[in-house]
C-alpha positions in Angstrom: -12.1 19.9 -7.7 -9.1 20.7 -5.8 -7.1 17.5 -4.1 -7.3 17.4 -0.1 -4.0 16.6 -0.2 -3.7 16.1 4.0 -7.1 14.0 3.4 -5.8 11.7 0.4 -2.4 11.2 2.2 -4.5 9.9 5.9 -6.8 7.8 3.9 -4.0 6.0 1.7 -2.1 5.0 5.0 -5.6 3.6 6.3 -6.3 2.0 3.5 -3.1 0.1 3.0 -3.5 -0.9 6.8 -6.4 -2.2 6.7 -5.7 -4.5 3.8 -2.4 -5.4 5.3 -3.6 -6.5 8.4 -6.9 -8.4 7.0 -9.3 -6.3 6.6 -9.6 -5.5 2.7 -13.2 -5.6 2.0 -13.7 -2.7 4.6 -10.8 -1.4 2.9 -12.2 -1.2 -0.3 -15.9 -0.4 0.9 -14.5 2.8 2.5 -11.4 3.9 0.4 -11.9 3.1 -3.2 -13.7 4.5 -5.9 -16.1 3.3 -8.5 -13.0 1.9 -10.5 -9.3 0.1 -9.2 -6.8 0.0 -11.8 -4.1 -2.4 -10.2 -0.2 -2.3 -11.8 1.2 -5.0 -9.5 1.9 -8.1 -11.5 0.6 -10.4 -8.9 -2.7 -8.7 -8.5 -5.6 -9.2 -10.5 -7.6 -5.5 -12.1 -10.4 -4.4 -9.7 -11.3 -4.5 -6.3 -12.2 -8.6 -5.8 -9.4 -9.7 -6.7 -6.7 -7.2 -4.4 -9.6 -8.0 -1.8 -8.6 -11.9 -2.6 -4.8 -11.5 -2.7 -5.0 -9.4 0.8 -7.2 -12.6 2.8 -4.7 -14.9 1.4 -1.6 -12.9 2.4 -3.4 -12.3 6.0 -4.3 -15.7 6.3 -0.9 -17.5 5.1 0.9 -14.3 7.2 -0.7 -13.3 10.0 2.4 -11.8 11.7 3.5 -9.7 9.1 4.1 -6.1 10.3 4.0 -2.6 8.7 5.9 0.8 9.3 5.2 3.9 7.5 8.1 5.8 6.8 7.5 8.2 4.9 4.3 10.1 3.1 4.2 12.3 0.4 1.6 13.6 -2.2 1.3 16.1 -4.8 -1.8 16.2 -7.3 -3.5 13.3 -7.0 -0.8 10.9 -6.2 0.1 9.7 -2.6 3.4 7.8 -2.4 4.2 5.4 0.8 7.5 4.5 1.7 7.1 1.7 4.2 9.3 -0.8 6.1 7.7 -4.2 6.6 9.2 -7.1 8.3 6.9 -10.8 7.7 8.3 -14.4 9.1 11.4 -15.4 9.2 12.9 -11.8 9.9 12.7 -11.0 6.5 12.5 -7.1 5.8 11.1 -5.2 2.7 11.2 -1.7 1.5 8.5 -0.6 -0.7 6.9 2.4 -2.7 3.7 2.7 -3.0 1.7 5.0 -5.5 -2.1 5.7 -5.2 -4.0 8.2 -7.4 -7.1 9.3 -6.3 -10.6 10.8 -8.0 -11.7 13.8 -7.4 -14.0 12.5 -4.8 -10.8 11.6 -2.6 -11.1 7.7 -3.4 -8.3 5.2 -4.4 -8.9 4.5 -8.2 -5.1 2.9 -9.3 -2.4 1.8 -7.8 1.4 1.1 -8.4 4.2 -0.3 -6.3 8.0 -1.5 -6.0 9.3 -4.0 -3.6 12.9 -4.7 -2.5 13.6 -7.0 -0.3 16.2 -5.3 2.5 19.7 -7.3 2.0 21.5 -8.4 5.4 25.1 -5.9 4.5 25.0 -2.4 2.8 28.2 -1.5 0.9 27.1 2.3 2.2 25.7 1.7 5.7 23.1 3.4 4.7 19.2 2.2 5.6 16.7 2.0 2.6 14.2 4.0 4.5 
């Protein structure tokens, strides 16, 4: 089957929304496959325990916020840049990989995570 590639990019921003902002059950229910392969280190494998690790981050940061900066996706890969900003001011970049079946659901996931320094030597953003 041929990747929706316009599909599999709209449902991995939704996805990571949804978990961000507390909702990762529903997340999971409507955007994952049979399987979740997890790389982040601070995640368990599976889908109970990302569901797990996104109630405690909504719980312990409710005022965390999310910008999506950029979207790409060839194959079966979707990658999200985002910008995301949680108390205390402090701002993240990340990248974000999902690869999805050929049914159009999540079934792994990678990521990187820099936290945004307060000078540049370039001036340059990091999104």
């Amino acid at each position: 089957m041929t990747q929706n590639l316009k599909q599999n990019k709209t449902n991995a921003i939704a996805f990571y929304k949804m978990a961000y902002v507390g909702q990762p059950r529903k997340a999971i229910e409507l955007y994952v496959g049979d399987e979740y392969i997890q790389h982040n280190p601070l995640v368990g494998d599976g889908k109970e325990p990302f569901i797990t690790y996104f109630e405690r981050m909504s719980n312990e940061y409710p005022d965390k916020s999310i910008e999506f900066v950029r979207v790409i996706a060839e194959g079966d890969l979707v990658a999200l840049h985002t910008h995301q900003i949680w108390p205390d001011n402090e701002q993240y970049v990340t990248m974000d990989f999902f690869r999805f079946d050929d049914g159009g659901k999540i079934v792994e996931h990678w990521d990187a995570m820099q936290q945004i320094p307060k000078e540049s030597a370039n001036g340059n953003t990091m999104y």
